[in-house]
SETOR-864742 format. One record per residue (C-alpha): residue in three letters; z, y, x. Coordinates in steps of 0.5 Angstrom, whole numbers, plus 500, padded with zeros to 3 digits. Layout:
% SETOR-864742
["ALA",[Z,Y,X]]
...
***
This chain:
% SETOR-864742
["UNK",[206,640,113]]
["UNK",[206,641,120]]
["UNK",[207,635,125]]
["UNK",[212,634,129]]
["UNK",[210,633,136]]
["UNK",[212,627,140]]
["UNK",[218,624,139]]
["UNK",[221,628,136]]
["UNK",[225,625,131]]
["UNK",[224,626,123]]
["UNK",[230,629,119]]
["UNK",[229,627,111]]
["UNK",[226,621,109]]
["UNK",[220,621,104]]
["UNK",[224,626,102]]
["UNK",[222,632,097]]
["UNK",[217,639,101]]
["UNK",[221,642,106]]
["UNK",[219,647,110]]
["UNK",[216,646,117]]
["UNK",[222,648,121]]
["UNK",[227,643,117]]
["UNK",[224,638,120]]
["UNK",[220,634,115]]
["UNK",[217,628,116]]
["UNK",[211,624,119]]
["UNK",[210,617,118]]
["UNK",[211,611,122]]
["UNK",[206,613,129]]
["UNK",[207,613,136]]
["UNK",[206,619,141]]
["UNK",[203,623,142]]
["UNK",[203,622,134]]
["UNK",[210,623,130]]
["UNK",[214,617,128]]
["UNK",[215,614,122]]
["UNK",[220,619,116]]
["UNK",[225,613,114]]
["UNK",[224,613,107]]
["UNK",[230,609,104]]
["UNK",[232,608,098]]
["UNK",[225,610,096]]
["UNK",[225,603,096]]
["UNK",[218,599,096]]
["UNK",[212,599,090]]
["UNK",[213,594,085]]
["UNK",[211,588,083]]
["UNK",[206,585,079]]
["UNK",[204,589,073]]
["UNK",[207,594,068]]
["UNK",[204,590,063]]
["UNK",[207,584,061]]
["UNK",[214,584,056]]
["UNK",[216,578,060]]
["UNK",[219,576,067]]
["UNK",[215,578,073]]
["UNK",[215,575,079]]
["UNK",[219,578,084]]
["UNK",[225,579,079]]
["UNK",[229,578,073]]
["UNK",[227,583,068]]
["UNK",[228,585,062]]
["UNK",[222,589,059]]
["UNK",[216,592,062]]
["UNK",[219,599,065]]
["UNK",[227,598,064]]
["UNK",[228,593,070]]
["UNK",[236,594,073]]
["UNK",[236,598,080]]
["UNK",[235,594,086]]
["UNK",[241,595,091]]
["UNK",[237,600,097]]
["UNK",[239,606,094]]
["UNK",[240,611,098]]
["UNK",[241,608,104]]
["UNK",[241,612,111]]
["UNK",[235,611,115]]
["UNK",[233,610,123]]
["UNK",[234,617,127]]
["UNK",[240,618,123]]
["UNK",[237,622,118]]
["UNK",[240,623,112]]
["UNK",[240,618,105]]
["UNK",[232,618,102]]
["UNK",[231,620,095]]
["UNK",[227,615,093]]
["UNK",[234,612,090]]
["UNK",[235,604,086]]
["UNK",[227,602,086]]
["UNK",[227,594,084]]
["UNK",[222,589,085]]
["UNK",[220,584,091]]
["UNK",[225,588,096]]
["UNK",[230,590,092]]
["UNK",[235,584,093]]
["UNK",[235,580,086]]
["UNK",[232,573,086]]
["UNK",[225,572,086]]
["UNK",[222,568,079]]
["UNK",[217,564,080]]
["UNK",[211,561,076]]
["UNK",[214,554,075]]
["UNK",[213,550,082]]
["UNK",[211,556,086]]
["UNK",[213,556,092]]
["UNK",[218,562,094]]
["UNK",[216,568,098]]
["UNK",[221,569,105]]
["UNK",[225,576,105]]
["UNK",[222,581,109]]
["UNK",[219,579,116]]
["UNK",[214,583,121]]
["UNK",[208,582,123]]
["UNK",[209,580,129]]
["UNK",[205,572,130]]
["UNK",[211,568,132]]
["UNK",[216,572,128]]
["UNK",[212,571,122]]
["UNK",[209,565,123]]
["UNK",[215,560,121]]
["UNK",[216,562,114]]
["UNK",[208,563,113]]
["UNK",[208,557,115]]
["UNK",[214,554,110]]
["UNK",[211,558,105]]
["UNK",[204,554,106]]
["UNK",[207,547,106]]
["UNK",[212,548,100]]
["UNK",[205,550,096]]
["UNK",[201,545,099]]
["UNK",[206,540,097]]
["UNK",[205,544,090]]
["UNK",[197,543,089]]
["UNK",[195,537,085]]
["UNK",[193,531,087]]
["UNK",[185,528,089]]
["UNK",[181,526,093]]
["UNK",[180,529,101]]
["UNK",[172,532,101]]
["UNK",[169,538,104]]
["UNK",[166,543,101]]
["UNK",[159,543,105]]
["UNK",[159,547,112]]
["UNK",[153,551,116]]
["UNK",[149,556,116]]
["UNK",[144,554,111]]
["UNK",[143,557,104]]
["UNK",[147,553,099]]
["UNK",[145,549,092]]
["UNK",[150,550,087]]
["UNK",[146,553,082]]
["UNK",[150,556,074]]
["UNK",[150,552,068]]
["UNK",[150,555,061]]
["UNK",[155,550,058]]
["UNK",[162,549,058]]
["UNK",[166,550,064]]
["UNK",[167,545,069]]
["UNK",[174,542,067]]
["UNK",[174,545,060]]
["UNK",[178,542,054]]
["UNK",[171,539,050]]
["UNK",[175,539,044]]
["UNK",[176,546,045]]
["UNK",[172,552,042]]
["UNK",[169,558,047]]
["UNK",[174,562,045]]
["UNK",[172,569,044]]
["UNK",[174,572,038]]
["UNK",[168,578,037]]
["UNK",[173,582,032]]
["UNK",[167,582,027]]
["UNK",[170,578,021]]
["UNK",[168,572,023]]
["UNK",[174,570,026]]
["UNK",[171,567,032]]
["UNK",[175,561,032]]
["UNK",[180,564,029]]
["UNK",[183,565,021]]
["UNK",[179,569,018]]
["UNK",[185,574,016]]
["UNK",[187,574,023]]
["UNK",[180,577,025]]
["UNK",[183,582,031]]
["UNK",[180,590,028]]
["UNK",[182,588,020]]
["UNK",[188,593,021]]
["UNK",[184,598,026]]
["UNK",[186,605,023]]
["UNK",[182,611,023]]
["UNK",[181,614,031]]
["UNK",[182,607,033]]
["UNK",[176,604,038]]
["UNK",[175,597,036]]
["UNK",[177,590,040]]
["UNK",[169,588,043]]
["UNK",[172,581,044]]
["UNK",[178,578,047]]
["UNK",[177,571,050]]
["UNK",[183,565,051]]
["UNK",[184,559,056]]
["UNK",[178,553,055]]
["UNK",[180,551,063]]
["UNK",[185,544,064]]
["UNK",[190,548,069]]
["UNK",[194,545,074]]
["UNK",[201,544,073]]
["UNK",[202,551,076]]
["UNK",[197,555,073]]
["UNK",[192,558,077]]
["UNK",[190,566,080]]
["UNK",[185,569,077]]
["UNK",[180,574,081]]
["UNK",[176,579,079]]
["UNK",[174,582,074]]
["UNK",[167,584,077]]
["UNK",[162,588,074]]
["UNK",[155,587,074]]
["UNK",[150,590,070]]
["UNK",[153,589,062]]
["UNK",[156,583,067]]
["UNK",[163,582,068]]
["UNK",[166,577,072]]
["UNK",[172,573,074]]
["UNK",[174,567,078]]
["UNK",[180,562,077]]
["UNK",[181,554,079]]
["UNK",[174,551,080]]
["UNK",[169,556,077]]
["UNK",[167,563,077]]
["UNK",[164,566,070]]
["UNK",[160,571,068]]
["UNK",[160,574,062]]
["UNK",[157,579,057]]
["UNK",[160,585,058]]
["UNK",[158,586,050]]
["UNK",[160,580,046]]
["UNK",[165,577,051]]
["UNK",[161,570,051]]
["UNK",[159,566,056]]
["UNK",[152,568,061]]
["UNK",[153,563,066]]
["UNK",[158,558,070]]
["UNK",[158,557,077]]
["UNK",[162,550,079]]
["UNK",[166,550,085]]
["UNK",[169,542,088]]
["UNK",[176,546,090]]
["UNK",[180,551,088]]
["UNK",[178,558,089]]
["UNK",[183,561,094]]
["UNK",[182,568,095]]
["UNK",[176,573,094]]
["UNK",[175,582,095]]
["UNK",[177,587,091]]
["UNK",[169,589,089]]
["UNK",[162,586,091]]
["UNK",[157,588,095]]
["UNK",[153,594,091]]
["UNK",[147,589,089]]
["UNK",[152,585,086]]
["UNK",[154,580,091]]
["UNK",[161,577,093]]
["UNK",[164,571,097]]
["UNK",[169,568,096]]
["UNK",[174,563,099]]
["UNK",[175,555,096]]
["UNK",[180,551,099]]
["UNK",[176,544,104]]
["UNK",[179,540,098]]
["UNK",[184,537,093]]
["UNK",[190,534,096]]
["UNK",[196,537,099]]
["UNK",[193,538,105]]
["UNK",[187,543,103]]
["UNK",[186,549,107]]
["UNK",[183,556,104]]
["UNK",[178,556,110]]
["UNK",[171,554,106]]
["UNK",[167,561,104]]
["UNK",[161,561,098]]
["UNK",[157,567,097]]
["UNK",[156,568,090]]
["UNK",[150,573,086]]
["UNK",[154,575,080]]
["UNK",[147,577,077]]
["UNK",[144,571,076]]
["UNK",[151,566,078]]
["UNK",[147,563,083]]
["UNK",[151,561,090]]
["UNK",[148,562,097]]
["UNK",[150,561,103]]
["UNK",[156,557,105]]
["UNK",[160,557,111]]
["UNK",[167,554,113]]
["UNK",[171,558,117]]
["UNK",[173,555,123]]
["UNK",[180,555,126]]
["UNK",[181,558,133]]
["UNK",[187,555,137]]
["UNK",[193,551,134]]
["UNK",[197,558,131]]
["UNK",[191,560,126]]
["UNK",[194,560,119]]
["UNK",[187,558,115]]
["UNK",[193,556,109]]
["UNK",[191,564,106]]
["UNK",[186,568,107]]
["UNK",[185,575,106]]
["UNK",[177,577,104]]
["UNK",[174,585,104]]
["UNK",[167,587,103]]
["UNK",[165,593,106]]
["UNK",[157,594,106]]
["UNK",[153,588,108]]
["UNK",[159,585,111]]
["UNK",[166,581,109]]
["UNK",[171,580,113]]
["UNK",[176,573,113]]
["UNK",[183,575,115]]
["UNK",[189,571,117]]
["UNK",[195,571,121]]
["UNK",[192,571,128]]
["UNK",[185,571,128]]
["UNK",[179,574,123]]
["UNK",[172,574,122]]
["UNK",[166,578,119]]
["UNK",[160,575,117]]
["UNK",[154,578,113]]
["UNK",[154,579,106]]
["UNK",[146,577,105]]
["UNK",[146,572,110]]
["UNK",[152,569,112]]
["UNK",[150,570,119]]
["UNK",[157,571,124]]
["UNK",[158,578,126]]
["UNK",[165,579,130]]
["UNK",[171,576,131]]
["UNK",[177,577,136]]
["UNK",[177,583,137]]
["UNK",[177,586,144]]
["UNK",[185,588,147]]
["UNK",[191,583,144]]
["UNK",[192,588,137]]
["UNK",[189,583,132]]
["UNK",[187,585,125]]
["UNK",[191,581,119]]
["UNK",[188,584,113]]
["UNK",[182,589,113]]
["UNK",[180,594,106]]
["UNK",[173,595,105]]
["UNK",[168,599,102]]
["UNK",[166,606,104]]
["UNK",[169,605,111]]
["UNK",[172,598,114]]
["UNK",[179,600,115]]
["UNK",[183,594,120]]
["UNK",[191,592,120]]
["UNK",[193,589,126]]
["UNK",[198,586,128]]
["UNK",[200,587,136]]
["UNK",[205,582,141]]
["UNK",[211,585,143]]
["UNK",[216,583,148]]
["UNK",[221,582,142]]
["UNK",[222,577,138]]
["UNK",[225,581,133]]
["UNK",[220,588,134]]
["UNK",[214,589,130]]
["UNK",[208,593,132]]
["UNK",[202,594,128]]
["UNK",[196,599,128]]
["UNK",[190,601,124]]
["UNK",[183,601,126]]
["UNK",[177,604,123]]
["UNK",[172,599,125]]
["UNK",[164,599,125]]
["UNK",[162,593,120]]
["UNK",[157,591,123]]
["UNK",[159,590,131]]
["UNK",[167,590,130]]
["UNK",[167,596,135]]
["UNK",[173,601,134]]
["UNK",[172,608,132]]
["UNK",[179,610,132]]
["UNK",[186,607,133]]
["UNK",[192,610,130]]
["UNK",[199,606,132]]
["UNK",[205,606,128]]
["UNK",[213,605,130]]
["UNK",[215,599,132]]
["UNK",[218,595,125]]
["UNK",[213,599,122]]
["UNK",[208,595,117]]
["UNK",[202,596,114]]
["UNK",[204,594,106]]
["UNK",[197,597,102]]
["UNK",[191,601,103]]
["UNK",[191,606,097]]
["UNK",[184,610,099]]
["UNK",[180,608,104]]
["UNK",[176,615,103]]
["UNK",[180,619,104]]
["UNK",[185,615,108]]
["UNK",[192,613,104]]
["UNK",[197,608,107]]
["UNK",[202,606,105]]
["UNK",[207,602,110]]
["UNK",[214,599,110]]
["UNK",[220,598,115]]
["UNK",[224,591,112]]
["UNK",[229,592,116]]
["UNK",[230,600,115]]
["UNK",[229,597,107]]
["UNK",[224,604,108]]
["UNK",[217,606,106]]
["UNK",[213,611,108]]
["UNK",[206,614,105]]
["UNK",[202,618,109]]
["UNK",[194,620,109]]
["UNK",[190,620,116]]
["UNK",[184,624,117]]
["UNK",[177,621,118]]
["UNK",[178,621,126]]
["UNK",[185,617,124]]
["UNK",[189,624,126]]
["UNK",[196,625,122]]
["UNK",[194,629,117]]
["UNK",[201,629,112]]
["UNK",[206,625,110]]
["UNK",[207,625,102]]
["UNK",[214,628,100]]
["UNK",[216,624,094]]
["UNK",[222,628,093]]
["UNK",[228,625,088]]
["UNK",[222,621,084]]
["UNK",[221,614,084]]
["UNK",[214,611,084]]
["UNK",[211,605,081]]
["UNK",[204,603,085]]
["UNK",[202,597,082]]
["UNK",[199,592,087]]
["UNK",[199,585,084]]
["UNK",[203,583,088]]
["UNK",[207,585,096]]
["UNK",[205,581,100]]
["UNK",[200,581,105]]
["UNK",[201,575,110]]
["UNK",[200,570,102]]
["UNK",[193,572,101]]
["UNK",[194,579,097]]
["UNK",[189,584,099]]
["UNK",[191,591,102]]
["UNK",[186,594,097]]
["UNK",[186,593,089]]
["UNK",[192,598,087]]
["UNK",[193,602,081]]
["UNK",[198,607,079]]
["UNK",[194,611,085]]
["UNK",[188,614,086]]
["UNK",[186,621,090]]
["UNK",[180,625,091]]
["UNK",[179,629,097]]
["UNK",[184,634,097]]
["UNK",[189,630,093]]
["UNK",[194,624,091]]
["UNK",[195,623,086]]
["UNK",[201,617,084]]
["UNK",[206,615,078]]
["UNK",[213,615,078]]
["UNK",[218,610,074]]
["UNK",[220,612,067]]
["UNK",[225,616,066]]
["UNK",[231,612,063]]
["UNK",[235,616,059]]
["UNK",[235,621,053]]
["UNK",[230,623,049]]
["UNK",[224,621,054]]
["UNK",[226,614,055]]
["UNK",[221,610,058]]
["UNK",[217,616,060]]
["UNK",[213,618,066]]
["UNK",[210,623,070]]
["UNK",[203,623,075]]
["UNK",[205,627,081]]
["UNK",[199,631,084]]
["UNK",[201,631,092]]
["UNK",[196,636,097]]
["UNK",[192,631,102]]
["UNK",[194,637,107]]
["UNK",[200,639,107]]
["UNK",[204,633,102]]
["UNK",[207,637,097]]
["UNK",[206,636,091]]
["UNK",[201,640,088]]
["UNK",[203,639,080]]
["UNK",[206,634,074]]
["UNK",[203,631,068]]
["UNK",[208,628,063]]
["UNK",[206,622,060]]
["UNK",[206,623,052]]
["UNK",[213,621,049]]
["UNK",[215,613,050]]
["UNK",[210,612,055]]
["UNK",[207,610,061]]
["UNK",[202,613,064]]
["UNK",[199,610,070]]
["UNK",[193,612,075]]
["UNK",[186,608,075]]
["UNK",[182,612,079]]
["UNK",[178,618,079]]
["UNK",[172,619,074]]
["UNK",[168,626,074]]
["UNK",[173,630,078]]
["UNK",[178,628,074]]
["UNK",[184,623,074]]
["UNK",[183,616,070]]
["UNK",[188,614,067]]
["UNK",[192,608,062]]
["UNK",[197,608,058]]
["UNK",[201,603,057]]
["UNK",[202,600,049]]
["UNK",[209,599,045]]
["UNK",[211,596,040]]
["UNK",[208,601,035]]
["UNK",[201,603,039]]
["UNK",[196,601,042]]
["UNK",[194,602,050]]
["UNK",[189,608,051]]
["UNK",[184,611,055]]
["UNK",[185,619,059]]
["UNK",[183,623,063]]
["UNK",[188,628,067]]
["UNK",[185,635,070]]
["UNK",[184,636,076]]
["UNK",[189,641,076]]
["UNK",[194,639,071]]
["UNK",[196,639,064]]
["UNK",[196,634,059]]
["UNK",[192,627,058]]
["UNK",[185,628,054]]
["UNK",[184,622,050]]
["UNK",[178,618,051]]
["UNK",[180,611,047]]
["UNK",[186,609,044]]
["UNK",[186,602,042]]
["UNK",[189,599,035]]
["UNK",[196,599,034]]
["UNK",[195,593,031]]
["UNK",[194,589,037]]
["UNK",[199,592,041]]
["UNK",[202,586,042]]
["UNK",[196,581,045]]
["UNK",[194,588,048]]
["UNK",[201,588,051]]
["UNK",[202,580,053]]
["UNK",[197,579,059]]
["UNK",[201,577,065]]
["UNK",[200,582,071]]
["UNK",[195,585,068]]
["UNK",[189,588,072]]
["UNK",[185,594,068]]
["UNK",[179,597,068]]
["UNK",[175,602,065]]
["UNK",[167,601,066]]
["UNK",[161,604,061]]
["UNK",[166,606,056]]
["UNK",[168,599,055]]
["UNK",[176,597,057]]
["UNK",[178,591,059]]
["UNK",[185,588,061]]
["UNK",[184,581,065]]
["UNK",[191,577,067]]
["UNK",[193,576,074]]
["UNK",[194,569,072]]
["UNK",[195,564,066]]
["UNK",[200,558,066]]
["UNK",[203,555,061]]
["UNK",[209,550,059]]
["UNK",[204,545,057]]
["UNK",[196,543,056]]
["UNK",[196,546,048]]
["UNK",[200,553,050]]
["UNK",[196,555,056]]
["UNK",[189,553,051]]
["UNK",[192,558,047]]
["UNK",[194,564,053]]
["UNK",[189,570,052]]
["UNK",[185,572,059]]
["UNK",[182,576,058]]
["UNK",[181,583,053]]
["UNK",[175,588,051]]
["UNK",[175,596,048]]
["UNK",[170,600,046]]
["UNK",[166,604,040]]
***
């Protein structure tokens, strides 16, 4: 695909390949870059999680693929470019009412990133979560630069039932607290890989439940954060290797730790409904122990410290918030950058390999938004590159910080665009989704609430391709089946489809081996499974298909976060809540696959 030089406006939307002289579009960018192809009608990512049989969050949905079309269908775009082809997409954008989990507070519709045209429902939103949290004393966290003392225990959680069991069924027979005939592989057939383990709530939540973080993996170590403790369990057996106690609610935390297994995460500054996301603890996954900690501290009347946006990239982590951020050593907690040279602030960054800013800039215009993207040095914060969007244009998600995806929206256009830059941040193409329609799942849509940029799946991308899953088809035959769309880096154009098996959904993980690693989804009949797609096409190669038999407990975590490490598959709830104390003790958190 070739780029439309200057201004010139783009015909299409995120529409299906065309040739280059018909005017196929760039994304969003100022000149000398081509401005944004309106995809409308492409409508926005989904919401959290294809994994959940219940509600989710941004909508009432029926089932886990067969939720109603959302309104913005076909809607014609800026520059007078004719209907997107993304069609009916459902989800946060898509016009029905959010649902909530009980009590949470409601997420405003659309709104830029411009400070003082979003900072009125950040802060609405923040206040009605605030009012939400549950009571308790006011205390700090602890502050400075010195090294922390919170050191792990081996026992029970902090706020655990201490009647409750630990809750790990190792599915070895012996029931693991539960009956003995309901032990997990008693119906595993032949082919079928063994359920290692499957861990249910012993934490006493909140009303409303609580975010879980992670998981992260160390060694035979897998991690997670939720309310007031982080936990470290094996990998193996599912039973506990350590708790580190936290005095506050855990408030947010990266995508992945350091690569010597070290993380920092954000605990609230207390227990009341005054409580700011704005205490940092580091944390050694390995050992449980906590390190250094530090308060995040508030620079002018206008910086938001309600949520945090946290990114590892190398020894360093970035806070992000509306308005101002900050980086700090991984290792030591020693202050690295904060406000950046020029008026452009960064919002929210994506880590790893490279550290890749969105920043939000002030315009004339209460109503205009105007973003950009940086790359910058983690270290001294300096910038390497600037590639500036169109006005109203966002950045929503970082699909692949090497090589670059973005994804970015227009809510005012009801548009989304997806486009890949080059390693010195030039245009490199424009993905061209023709007449389909995707499902990236993000846990969650918005950036100005805590959610990180990074952290998608139903994405993944090597060098030279993207590659993203479509929505099931809902009619006929291959109901409830879809597709992964390999696109080309370089040009946009799809590359080639692979069809997910009859009656399943097929969604992208990452890469492994040069191939695509992918899930499928359980039914009411199958377990999930394990596979792998060809570089260049073709059929899912099986790698793991779990027992049909615990299809249903597979197929009940809420915004379900997947991971496929050493052999072993594990699915984590985005979140447990529950209508009351003996329901939410019996929710399952967390579930292992392996041979």
């Amino acid at each position: 695909m070739t780029q439309p030089p200057g201004q010139q406006p783009p015909q299409g939307g995120f529409g299906a390949p065309q040739d280059p002289e018909q005017g196929v579009p760039g994304p969003p960018a100022q000149p000398p870059q081509a401005p944004p192809s309106p995809p409308p009608g492409y409508g926005y990512p989904q919401g959290p999680g294809p994994y959940n049989p219940g509600p989710g969050p941004y909508g009432q949905q029926p089932g886990p693929y067969n939720s109603p079309p959302g309104p913005y269908g076909q809607q014609p775009g800026p520059y007078n470019s004719p209907p997107g082809p993304y069609g009916q997409q459902p989800g946060p954008y898509g016009g029905y009412p959010p649902q909530q989990f009980p009590g949470a507070p409601v997420p405003p519709p659309g709104g830029g990133r411009n400070f003082f045209r979003s900072t009125p429902g950040i802060v609405t939103a923040a206040a009605v979560a605030l009012l939400l949290i549950g009571g308790g004393a006011w205390f700090a966290l602890g502050g400075g630069d010195g090294d922390g003392d919170a050191k792990p225990t081996a026992g029970r959680s902090e706020g655990a039932d201490p009647n409750a069991s630990e809750g790990v069924d190792q599915g070895d027979g012996t029931g693991g607290g539960r009956e003995e005939q309901d032990d997990l592989n008693a119906g595993r057939e032949d082919g079928e890989s063994k359920v290692l383990w499957l861990q249910t709530n012993d934490v006493d939540l909140p009303r409303n439940g609580s975010d879980v973080y992670g998981p992260w993996f160390v060694g035979d170590t897998v991690v997670k954060a939720m309310y007031r403790q982080v936990v470290g369990y094996s990998a193996v057996d599912g039973r506990k290797k350590w708790t580190l106690p936290l005095p506050a609610e855990v408030c947010s935390a990266p995508a992945a730790p350091t690569a010597d297994g070290k993380i920092v995460i954000g605990v609230k500054d207390g227990t009341t409904d005054k409580s700011l996301c704005n205490q940092l603890q580091m944390v050694d996954l390995t050992t449980g122990k906590g390190g250094w900690k530090k308060e995040v501290v508030e620079s002018g009347v206008f910086d938001i410290l309600t949520d945090i946006t946290l990114a590892i990239s190398g020894d360093t982590v970035t806070a992000a918030r509306t308005g101002n951020s900050n980086a700090y050593r991984v290792s030591d907690g020693k202050d690295l950058f904060a406000r950046l040279p020029g008026e452009c602030q960064p919002y929210a960054f994506a880590g790893g390999a490279r550290l890749i800013a969105a920043e939000s800039c002030p315009t004339a215009d209460y109503e205009t938004t105007q973003n950009q993207i940086q790359e910058l040095d983690p270290v001294s914060g300096a910038a390497r590159w600037t590639y500036k969007l169109a006005k109203d244009w966002e950045v929503d998600k970082v699909y692949s910080v090497d090589p670059l995806v973005i994804s970015a929206k227009n809510d005012d256009e009801k548009s989304w665009s997806v486009f890949a830059l080059n390693a010195n941040g030039t245009l490199r193409s424009e993905i061209a989704g023709g007449k389909d329609k995707f499902a990236p799942r993000c846990g969650g849509g918005f950036v100005v609430f805590g959610s990180n940029l990074e952290g998608c799946v139903g994405v993944a991308a090597d060098a030279g391709t993207f590659y993203m899953s479509t929505e099931p088809d809902t009619s006929g035959t291959a109901a409830r089946t879809n597709e992964v769309i390999a696109f080309s880096l370089d040009t946009g154009k799809a590359k080639w489809r692979a069809k997910a098996p009859a009656g399943r959904q097929m969604t992208p993980l990452r890469m492994e081996g040069g191939k695509v690693l992918v899930y499928l989804d359980p039914t009411y009949d199958k377990g999930g499974a394990v596979a792998t797609v060809a570089a260049t096409g073709g059929a899912p190669t099986m790698l793991q298909r779990h027992p049909a038999s615990t299809a249903q407990i597979e197929n009940s975590f809420y915004s379900a976060k997947l991971a496929y490490v050493d052999g072993r598959f594990f699915v984590t709830s985005g979140r447990v809540s529950a209508s009351n104390d003996e329901e939410e003790m019996k929710k399952s958190t967390m579930m292992a696959f392996g041979e």
